[in-house]
C-alpha positions in Angstrom: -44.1 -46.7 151.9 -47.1 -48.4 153.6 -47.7 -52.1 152.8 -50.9 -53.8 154.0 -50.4 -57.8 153.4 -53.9 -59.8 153.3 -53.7 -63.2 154.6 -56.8 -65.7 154.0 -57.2 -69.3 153.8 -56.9 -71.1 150.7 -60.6 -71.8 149.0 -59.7 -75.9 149.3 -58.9 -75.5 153.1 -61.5 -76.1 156.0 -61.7 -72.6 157.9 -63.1 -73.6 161.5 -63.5 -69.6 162.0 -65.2 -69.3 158.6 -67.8 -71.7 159.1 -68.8 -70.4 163.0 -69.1 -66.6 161.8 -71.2 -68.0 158.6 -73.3 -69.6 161.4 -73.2 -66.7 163.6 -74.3 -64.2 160.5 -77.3 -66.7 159.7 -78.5 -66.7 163.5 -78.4 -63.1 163.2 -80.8 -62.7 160.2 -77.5 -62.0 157.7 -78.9 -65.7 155.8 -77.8 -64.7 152.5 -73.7 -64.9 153.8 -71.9 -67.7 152.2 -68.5 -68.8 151.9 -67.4 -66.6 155.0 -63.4 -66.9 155.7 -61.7 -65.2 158.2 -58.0 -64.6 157.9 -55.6 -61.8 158.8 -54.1 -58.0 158.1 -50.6 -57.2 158.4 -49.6 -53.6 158.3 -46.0 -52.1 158.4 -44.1 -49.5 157.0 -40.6 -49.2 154.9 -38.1 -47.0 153.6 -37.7 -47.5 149.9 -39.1 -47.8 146.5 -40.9 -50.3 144.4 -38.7 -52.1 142.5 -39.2 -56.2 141.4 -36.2 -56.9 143.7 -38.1 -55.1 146.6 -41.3 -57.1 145.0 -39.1 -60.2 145.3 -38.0 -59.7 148.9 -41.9 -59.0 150.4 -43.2 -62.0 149.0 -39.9 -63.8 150.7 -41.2 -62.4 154.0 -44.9 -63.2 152.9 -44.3 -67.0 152.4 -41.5 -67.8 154.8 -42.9 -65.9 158.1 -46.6 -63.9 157.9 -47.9 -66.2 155.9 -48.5 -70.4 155.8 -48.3 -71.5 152.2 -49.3 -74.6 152.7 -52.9 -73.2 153.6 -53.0 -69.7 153.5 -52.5 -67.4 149.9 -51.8 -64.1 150.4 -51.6 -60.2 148.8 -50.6 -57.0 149.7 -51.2 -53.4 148.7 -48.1 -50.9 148.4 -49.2 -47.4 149.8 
């Protein structure tokens, strides 16, 4: 199975990268871009099946190392 895990910063958290690639898409003649964040993919495979424990497990691994909780959310998609 393929999992892709999204990682973004929360909507209440400055994003330094968010704001200079808003800036960058305005200087480029992209004006209409707004709230621009920038945040990262995580892609992996596994043997198995999805089950809630399974479920319960990648969202362990989500919040406790690919992901900061504090100020990032995150999702995945199962493949």
């Amino acid at each position: 199975m393929k999992i892709t895990v999204f990682v973004t910063p929360k909507k209440n958290v400055l994003d330094p990268q968010g704001v200079a690639v808003t800036h960058a898409m305005h200087t480029l003649g992209f004006e209409s871009a707004k709230e621009v964040h920038v945040g990262k993919t995580i892609a992996f495979e596994v043997d198995g099946s999805d089950t809630p424990e399974f479920r319960a497990s990648l969202d362990k691994l989500c919040t406790d190392l690919l992901s900061n909780p504090v100020i990032e959310d995150y999702r995945y998609e199962l493949s």
